[in-house]
C-alpha positions as CSV (number, residue, x, y, z in Angstrom):
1,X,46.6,-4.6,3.1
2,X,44.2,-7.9,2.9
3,X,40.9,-8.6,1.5
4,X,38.8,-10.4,3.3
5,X,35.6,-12.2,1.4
6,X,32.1,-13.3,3.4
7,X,29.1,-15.1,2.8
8,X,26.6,-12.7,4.6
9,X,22.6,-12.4,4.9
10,X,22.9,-9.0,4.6
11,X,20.4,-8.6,1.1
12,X,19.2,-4.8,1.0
13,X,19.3,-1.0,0.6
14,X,18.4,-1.1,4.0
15,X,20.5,-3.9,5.7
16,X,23.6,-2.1,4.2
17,X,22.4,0.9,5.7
18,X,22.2,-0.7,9.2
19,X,25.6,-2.4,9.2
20,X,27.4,0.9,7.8
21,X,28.1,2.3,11.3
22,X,29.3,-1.2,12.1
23,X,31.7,-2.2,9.8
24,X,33.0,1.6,9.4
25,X,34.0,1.6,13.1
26,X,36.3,-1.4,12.4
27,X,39.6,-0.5,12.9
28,X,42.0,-1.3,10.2
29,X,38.9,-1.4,7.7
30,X,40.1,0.5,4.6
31,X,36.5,0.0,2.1
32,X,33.8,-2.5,1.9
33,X,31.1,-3.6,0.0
34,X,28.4,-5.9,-0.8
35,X,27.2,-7.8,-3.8
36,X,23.4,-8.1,-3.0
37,X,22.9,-9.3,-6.3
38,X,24.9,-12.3,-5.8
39,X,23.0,-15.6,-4.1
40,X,25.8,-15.5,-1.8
41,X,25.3,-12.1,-0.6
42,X,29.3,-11.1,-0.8
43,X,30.3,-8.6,1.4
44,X,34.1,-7.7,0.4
45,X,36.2,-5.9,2.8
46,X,39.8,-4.5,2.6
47,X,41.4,-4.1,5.4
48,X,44.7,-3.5,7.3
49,X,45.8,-6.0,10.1
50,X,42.3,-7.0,11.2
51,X,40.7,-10.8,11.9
52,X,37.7,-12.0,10.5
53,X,36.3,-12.7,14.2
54,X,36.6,-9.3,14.4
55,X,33.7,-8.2,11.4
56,X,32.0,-11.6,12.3
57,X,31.3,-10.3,15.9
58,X,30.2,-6.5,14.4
59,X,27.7,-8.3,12.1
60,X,26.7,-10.3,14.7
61,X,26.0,-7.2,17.0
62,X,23.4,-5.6,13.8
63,X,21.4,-8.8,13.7
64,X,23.1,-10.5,10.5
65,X,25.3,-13.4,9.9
66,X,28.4,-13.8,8.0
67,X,30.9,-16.7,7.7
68,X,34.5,-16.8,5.7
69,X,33.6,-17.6,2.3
């Protein structure tokens, strides 16, 4: 099991809500979640055996950004 951290633009209710489908259709993610209270916008996600690239690309696909942090 890993944990992977990013920095993400994701800042709402509502973007959550848009990149749930998303980032639950990862294989190998286990749980995530994101601090929209923090400036950074953390979005926390552990995982089993998957790359960054990987949730990077599914962001990507929703409209949002998201970078190793």
């Amino acid at each position: 099991m890993q944990t992977l951290k990013f920095k993400t633009n994701i800042n709402c209710s509502s973007c959550i809500a848009s990149v749930t489908t998303a980032l639950n259709s990862v294989k190998g993610v286990q749980k995530w979640d994101v601090d929209t209270a923090s400036p950074k916008k953390i979005l926390t996600i552990t995982a089993d055996g998957i790359k960054p690239d990987i949730v990077i690309g599914a962001l990507k696909e929703k409209g949002f950004t998201a970078e190793i942090n």
